[in-house]
N, CA and C atoms as an extended XYZ file, in Angstrom:
204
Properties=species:S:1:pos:R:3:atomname:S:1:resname:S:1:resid:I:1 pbc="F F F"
N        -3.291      -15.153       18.616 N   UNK     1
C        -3.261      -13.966       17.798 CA  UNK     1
C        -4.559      -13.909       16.995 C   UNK     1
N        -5.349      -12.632       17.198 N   UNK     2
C        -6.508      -12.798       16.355 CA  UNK     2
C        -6.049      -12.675       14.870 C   UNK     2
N        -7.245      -12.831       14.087 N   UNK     3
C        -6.804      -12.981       12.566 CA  UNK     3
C        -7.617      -11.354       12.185 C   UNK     3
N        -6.937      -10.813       11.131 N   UNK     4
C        -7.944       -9.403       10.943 CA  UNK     4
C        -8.392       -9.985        9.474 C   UNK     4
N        -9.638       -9.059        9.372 N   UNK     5
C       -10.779       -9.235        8.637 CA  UNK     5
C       -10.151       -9.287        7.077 C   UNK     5
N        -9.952      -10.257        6.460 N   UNK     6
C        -9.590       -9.294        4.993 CA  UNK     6
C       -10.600       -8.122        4.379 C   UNK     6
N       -10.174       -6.939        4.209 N   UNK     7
C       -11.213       -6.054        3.389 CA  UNK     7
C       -10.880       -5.878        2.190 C   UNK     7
N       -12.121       -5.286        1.420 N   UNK     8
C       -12.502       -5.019        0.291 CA  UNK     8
C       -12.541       -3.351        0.204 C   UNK     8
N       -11.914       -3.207       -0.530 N   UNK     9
C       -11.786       -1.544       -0.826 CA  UNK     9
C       -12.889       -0.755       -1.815 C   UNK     9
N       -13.773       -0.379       -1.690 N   UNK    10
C       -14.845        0.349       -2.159 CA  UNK    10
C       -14.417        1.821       -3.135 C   UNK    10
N       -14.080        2.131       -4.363 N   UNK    11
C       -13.706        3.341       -4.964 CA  UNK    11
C       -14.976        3.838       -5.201 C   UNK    11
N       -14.635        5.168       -5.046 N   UNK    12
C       -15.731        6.270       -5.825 CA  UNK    12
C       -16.593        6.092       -6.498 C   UNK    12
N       -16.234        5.070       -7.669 N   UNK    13
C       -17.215        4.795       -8.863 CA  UNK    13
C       -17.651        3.665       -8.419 C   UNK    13
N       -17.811        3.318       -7.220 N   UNK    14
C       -18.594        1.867       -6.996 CA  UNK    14
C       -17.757        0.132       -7.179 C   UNK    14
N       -16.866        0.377       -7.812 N   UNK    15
C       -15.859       -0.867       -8.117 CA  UNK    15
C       -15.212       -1.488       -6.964 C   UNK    15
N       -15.095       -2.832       -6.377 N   UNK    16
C       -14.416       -3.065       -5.427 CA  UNK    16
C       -13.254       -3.946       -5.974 C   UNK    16
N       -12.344       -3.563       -5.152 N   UNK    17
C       -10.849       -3.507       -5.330 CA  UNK    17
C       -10.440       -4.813       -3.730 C   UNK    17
N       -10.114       -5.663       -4.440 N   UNK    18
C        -8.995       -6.509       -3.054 CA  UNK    18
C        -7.685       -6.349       -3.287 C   UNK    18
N        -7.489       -5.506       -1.865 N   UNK    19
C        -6.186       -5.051       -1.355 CA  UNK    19
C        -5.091       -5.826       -1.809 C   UNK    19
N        -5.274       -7.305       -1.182 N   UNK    20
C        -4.057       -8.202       -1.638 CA  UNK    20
C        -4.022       -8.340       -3.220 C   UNK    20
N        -5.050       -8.563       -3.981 N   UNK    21
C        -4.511       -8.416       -5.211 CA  UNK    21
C        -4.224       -7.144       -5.863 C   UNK    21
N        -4.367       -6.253       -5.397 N   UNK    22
C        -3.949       -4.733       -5.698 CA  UNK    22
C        -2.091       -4.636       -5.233 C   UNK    22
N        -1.750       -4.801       -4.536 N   UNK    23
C        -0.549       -4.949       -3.821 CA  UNK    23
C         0.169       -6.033       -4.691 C   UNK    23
N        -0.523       -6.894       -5.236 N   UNK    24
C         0.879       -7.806       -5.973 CA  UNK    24
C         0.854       -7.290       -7.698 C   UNK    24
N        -0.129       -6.093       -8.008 N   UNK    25
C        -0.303       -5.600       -8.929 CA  UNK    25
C         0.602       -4.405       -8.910 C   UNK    25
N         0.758       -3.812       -7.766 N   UNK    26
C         1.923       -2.607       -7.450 CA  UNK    26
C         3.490       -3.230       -7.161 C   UNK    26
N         3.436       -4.322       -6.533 N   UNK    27
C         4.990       -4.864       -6.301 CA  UNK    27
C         5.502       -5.536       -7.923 C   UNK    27
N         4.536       -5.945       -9.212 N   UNK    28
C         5.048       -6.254      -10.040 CA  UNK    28
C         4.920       -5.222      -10.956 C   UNK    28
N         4.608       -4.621      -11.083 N   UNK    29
C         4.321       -3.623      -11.867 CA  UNK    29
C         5.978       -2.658      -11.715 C   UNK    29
N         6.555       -2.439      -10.264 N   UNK    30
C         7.271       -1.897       -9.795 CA  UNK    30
C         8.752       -2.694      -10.402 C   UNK    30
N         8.844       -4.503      -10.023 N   UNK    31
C         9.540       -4.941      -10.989 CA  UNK    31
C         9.802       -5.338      -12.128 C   UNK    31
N         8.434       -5.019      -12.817 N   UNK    32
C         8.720       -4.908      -14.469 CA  UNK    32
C         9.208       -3.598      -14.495 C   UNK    32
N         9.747       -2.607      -13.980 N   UNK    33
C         9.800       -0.999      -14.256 CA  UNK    33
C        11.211       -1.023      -13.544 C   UNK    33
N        11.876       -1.917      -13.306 N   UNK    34
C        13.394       -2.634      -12.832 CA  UNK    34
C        13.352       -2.184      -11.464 C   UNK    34
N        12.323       -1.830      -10.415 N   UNK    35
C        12.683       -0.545       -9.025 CA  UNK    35
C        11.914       -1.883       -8.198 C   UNK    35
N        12.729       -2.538       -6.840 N   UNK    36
C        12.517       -3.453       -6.023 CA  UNK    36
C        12.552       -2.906       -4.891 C   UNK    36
N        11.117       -2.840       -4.261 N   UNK    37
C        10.641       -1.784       -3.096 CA  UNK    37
C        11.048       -3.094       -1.775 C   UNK    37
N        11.615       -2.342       -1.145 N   UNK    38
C        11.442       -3.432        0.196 CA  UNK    38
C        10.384       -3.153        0.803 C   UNK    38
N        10.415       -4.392        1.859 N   UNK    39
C         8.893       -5.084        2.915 CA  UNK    39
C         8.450       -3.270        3.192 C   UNK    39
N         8.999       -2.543        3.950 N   UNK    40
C         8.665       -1.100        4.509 CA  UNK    40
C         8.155       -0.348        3.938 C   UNK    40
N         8.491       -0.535        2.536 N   UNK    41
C         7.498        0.300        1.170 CA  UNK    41
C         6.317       -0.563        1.039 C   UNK    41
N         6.445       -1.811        0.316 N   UNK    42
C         5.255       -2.462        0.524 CA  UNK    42
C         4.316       -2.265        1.667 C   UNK    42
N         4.609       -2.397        2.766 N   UNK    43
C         3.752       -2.071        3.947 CA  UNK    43
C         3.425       -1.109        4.096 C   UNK    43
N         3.840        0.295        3.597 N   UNK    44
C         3.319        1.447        3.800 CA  UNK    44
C         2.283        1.463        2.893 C   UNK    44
N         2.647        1.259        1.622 N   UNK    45
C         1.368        1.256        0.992 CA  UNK    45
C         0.043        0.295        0.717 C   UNK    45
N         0.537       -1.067        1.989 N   UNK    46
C        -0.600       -1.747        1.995 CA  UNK    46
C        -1.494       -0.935        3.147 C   UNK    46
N        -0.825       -0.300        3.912 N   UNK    47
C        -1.618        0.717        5.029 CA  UNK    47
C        -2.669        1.622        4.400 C   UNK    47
N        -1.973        1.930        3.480 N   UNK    48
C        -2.854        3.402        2.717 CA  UNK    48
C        -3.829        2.374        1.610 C   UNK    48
N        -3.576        1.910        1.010 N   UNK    49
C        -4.494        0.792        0.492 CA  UNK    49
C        -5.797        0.132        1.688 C   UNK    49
N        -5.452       -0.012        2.580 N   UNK    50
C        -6.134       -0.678        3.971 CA  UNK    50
C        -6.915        0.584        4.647 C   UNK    50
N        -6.716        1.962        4.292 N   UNK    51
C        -7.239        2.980        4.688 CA  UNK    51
C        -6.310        3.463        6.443 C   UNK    51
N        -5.608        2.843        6.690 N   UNK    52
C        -5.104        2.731        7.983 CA  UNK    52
C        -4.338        4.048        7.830 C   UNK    52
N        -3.312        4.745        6.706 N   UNK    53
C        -2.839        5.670        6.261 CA  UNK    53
C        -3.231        6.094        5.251 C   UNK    53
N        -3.033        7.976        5.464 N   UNK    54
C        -3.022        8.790        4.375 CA  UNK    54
C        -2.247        8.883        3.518 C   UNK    54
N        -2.675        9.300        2.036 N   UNK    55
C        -1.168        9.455        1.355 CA  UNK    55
C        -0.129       10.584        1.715 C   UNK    55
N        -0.746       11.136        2.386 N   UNK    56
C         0.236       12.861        2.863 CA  UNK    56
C         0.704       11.793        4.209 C   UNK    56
N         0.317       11.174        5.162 N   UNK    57
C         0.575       10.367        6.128 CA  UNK    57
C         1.970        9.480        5.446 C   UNK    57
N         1.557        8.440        4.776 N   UNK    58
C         2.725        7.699        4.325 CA  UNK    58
C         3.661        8.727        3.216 C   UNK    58
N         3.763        9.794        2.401 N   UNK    59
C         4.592       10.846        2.174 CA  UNK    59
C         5.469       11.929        3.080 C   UNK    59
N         4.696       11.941        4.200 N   UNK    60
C         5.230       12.310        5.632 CA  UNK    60
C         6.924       11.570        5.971 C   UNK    60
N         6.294        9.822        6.346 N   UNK    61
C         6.966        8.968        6.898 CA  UNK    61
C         8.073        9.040        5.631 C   UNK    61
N         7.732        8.708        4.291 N   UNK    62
C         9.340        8.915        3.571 CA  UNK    62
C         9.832       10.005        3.614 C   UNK    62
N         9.455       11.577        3.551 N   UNK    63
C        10.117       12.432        4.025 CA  UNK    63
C        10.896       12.048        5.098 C   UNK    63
N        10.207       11.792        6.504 N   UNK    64
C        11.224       11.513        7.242 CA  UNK    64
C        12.403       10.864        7.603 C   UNK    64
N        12.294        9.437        7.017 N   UNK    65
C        13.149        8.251        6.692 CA  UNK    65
C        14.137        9.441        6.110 C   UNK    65
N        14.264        9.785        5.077 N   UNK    66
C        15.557       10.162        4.295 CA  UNK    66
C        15.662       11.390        4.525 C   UNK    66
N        14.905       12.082        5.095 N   UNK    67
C        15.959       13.551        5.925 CA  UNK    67
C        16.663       13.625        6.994 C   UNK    67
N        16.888       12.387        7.431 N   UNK    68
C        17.630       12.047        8.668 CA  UNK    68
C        19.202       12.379        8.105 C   UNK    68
């Protein structure tokens, strides 16, 4: 299994942002605020964090999940 690259997320104003520590900054942040996202939330938004998804892309996919 190849290994993928860790990246570095580049914002607007020049600041770089690592994904993985951005992501354990959103999963705790989420349980200090009492709301415990499962793996499928986390992963969606490590996608859109990773640039792999849009936010209208991953807003799409929860629309769909729960209009079923």
């Amino acid at each position: 299994m190849a290994s993928k690259t860790r990246s570095i997320i580049t914002t607007a104003d020049g600041r770089r942002l690592d994904p993985d520590r951005e992501m354990a900054m959103v999963e705790k942040g989420q349980q200090l605020a009492g709301h415990f996202p499962d793996a499928e939330a986390l992963e969606r938004g490590r996608r859109v964090l990773d640039g792999d998804l849009t936010v209208e892309e991953a807003r799409a996919e929860i629309a769909a999940k729960y209009s079923r």
